[in-house]
N, C-alpha and C positions, 0 to 999 in steps of 0.2 A: 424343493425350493428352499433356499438359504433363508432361514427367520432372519437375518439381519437385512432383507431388502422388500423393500415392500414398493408397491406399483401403483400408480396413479393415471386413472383416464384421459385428465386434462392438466391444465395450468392451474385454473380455480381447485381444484381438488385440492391437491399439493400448497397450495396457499393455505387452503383453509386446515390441512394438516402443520404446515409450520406453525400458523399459531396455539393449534394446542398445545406443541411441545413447548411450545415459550412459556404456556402458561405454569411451568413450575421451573425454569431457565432461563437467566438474566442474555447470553448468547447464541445464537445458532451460523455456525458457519457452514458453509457450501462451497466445497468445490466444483467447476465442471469445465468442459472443455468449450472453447467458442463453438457458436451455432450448437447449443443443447438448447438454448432457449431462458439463461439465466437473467437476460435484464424482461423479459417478456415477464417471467416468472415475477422479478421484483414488481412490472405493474400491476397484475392480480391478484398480487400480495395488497396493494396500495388499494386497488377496486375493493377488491374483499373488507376493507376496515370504513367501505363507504356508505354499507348496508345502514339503513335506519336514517340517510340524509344528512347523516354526520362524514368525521374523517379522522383518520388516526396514524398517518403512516408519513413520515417527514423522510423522502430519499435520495439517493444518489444515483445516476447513470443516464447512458448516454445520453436520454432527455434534458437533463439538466443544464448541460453545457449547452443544448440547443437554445437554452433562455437566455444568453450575452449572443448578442450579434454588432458585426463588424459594421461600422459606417466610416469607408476610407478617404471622405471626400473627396471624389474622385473630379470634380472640380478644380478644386485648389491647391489637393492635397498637404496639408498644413492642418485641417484639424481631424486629425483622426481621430475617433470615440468609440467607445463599446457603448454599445443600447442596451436596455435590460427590459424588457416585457414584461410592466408594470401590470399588467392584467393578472401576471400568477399569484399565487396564493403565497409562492417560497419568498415573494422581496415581501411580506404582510407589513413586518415593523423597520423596514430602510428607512427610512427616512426621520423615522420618530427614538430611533433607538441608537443612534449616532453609529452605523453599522460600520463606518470605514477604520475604528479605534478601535472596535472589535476584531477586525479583519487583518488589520494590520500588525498583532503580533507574531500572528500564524502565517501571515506570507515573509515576514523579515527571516524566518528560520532558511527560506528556501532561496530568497531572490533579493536580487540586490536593486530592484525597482520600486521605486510609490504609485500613487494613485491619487485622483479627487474624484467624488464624486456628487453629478449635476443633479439638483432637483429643481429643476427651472419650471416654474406652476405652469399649467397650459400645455404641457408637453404630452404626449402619448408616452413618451418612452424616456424613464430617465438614461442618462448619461455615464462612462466614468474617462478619465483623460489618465494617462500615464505618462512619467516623467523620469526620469534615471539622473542623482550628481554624481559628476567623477572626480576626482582630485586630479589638476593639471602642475606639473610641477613647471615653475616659471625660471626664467632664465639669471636669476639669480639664488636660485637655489630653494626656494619657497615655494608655499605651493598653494594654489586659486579653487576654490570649489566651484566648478560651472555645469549649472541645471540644462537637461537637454529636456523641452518639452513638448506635447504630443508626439510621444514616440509611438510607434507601430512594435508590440512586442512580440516578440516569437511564438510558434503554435504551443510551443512546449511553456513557455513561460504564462501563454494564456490560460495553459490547461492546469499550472500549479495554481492561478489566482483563482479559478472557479474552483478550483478545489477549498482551497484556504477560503473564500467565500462561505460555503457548505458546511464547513466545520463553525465559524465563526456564529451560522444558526443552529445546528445540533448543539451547541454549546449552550447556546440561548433556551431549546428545548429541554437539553440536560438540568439546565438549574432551572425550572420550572418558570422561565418568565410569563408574561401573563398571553403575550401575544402570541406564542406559541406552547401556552398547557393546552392544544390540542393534542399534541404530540404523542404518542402513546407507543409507537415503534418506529428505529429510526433502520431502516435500508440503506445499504449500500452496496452496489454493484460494480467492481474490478476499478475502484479509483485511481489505478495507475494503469489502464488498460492502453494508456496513449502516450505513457510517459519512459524513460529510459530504463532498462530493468537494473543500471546501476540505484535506480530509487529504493526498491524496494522495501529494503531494510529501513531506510529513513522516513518512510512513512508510513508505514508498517508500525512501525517501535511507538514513532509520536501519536499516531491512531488511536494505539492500544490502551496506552497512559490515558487519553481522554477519555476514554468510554471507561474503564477501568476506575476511574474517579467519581463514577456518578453512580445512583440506585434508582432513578426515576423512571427511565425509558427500556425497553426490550430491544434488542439488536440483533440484527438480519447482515450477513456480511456473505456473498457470494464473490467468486475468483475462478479464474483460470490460470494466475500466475503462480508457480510453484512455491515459488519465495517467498514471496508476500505473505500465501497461505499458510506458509510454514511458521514464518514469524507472527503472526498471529494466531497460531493451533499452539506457541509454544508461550506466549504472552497473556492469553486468555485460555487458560490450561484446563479451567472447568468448564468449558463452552459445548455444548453438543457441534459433532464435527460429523459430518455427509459429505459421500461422494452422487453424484446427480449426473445422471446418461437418459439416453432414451430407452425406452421400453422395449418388447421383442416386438408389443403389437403397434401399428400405425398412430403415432400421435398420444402415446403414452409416453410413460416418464418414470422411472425407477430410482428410486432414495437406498445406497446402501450408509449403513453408521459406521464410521470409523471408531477403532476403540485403541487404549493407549493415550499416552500424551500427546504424538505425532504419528500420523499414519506412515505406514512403513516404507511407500513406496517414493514419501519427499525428501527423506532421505538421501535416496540413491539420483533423484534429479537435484538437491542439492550435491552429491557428490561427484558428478558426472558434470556439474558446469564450474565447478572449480579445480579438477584434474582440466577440461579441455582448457581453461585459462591459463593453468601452469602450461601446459603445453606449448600453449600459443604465444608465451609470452605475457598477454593481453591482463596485468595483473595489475590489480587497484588493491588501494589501502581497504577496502570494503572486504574485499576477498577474504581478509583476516574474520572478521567476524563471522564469516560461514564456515571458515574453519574449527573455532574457535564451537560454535552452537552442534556441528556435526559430530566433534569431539566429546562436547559434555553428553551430548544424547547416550554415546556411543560407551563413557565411563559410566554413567548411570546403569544402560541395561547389562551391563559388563557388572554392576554391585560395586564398581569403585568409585568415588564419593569428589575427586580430584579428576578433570582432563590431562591435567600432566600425564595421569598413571597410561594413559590411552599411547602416548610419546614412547617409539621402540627406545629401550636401553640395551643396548649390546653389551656384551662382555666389552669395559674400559670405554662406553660410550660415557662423555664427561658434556656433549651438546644437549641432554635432554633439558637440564634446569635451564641452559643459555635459552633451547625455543620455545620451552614454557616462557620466560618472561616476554620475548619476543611477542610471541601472541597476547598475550596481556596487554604489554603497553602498546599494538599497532590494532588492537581492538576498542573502539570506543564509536559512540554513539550519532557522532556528526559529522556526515557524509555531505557534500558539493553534490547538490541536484545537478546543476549545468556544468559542472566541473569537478569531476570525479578525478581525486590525485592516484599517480600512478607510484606502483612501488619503487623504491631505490633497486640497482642490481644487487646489489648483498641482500638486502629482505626478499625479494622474488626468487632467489637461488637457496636460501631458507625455509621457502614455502615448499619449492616445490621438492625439499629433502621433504621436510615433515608430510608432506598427503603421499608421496611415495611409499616411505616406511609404513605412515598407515595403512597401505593396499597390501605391502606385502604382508604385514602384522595379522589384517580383515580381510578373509577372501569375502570377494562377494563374484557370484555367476559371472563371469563375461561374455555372455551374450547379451546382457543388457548395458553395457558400456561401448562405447566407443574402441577402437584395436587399439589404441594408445595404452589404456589401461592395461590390459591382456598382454602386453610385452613387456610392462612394467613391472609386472607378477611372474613374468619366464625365468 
């Protein structure tokens, strides 16, 4: 039996195992593939911190978003509102802690929408109303700022405000406020699991920076998305990193440790969806920076200290400095949630010289690529 994997009976088992490794690790991350059982997992992580009458575990996942429900007055239709199920424990200080000024600098990164939100006494259920300005440019040339309000916003856009919600209270527990020093580990279970895998990166990176900021809380962060996971096994570098499957016996559950910065095989799922993008065309300015994080991985285990060095130079190749800087300046940090730019045709015919050259430079097996690759190395 591999010492690097160890098996577990149940769900509670394996909870009550994550928290001892925490107890000398600020991170624990988990990868697994959907239907292993990872948000199941986060809630007996969350039961398990409940022993004694108390509570410890502030999380994320699909429950979560089950707390904002749609009321489309079906009626009128005219005032459409999200409810909030004032009964949970997660809205504790809305209302006392001016949440939507909290909320709202974490959703401006992402969306180009506002909000109010209703605390109308007598209610069962508070409120919140969404409202979008556009700039209309008028017929002499000027231009009118006109509010559209109670809008109805997209699944996707709903699912970045419960998100930006969530963090605006992990923040809350991070700086020890007083309504939430319950807090003692905060979960979070595949927070783009519904969102466009052009996110990844972008909220991955701003994630990381937050938790990274703080020493008060312990963090539990599960995934299925390769990306994501990546950029955060490479952002939170000292994190214990697991991969989580099921067991051989019925209704177990097997913890292998990844070891390294990044486990080897995200790698090759980052490389295999940015060759199929060149292939397809299908290239966004994001693309660069998975080039860009694939390359540095790849000069680090390589002992070369620069990704340039990673960039084939032929005899009288004089492009490598040109798509060194290329990648530099089409790499940065702020990526369009709902509007991912696409690359020019000269940067996309650049790209795909540069992960070309790289295949032929790095063999890697082609049975675990796509035939695309495999012709590309003939």
């Amino acid at each position: 039996m591999d010492g690097n994997i160890s098996t577990f009976t149940d769900l509670d088992t394996l909870a009550t195992e994550l928290r001892k490794k925490l107890s000398t690790k600020k991170y624990l991350l988990l990868f697994a593939y959907n239907g292993v059982g990872k948000t199941r997992l986060s809630m007996a992580f969350k039961e398990t911190g409940k022993q004694g009458g108390g509570r410890d575990t502030l999380y994320f996942n699909a429950y979560t978003e089950d707390l904002f429900v749609w009321d489309n007055d079906l009626d009128n239709d005219s005032q459409r509102v999200l409810t909030l199920n004032r009964n949970s424990k997660f809205f504790s200080g809305l209302a006392e802690l001016e949440m939507d000024t909290r909320i709202r600098p974490f959703l401006q990164r992402y969306a180009d929408f506002d909000f109010r939100i209703d605390f109308v006494k007598g209610k069962k259920k508070w409120t919140i109303t969404f409202f979008r300005d556009e700039r209309v440019k008028q017929e002499d040339g000027s231009y009118k700022t006109i509010r559209s309000d109670n809008i109805k916003i997209s699944r996707g856009e709903e699912r970045i405000f419960v998100w930006c919600f969530f963090l605006a209270i992990a923040q809350l527990a991070m700086d020890g406020q007083d309504t939430y020093d319950w807090v003692k580990y905060i979960y979070i279970d595949d927070p783009i699991s519904s969102l466009d895998d052009n996110n990844a990166i972008t909220v991955a990176s701003h994630l990381a920076q937050l938790l990274k900021d703080q020493n008060r809380v312990k963090i539990v962060l599960s995934s299925h998305h390769t990306l994501f996971f990546n950029v955060m096994c490479n952002e939170l570098g000292k994190a214990l990193k697991f991969y989580l499957n099921k067991g051989e016996e019925m209704r177990s559950y097997a913890l292998r440790k990844m070891f390294g910065d990044t486990a080897r095989f995200y790698h090759v799922a980052m490389l295999k969806e940015i060759k199929l993008a060149a292939d397809s065309g299908n290239l966004y300015t994001y693309h660069f920076s998975i080039l860009r994080n694939l390359l540095e991985k790849t000069a680090y285990f390589h002992g070369f200290t620069n990704f340039g060095n990673c960039l084939t130079r032929d005899a009288g190749d004089a492009d490598s400095v040109i798509k060194k800087r290329i990648i530099s300046l089409l790499n940065h940090g702020d990526y369009s949630i709902f509007e991912p730019v696409e690359m020019l045709p000269e940067n996309k015919e650049h790209f795909r010289d540069i992960i070309n050259d790289f295949l032929r430079a790095y063999k890697f097996n082609p049975e675990i690529f796509p035939e695309q690759i495999s012709e590309s190395q003939s």
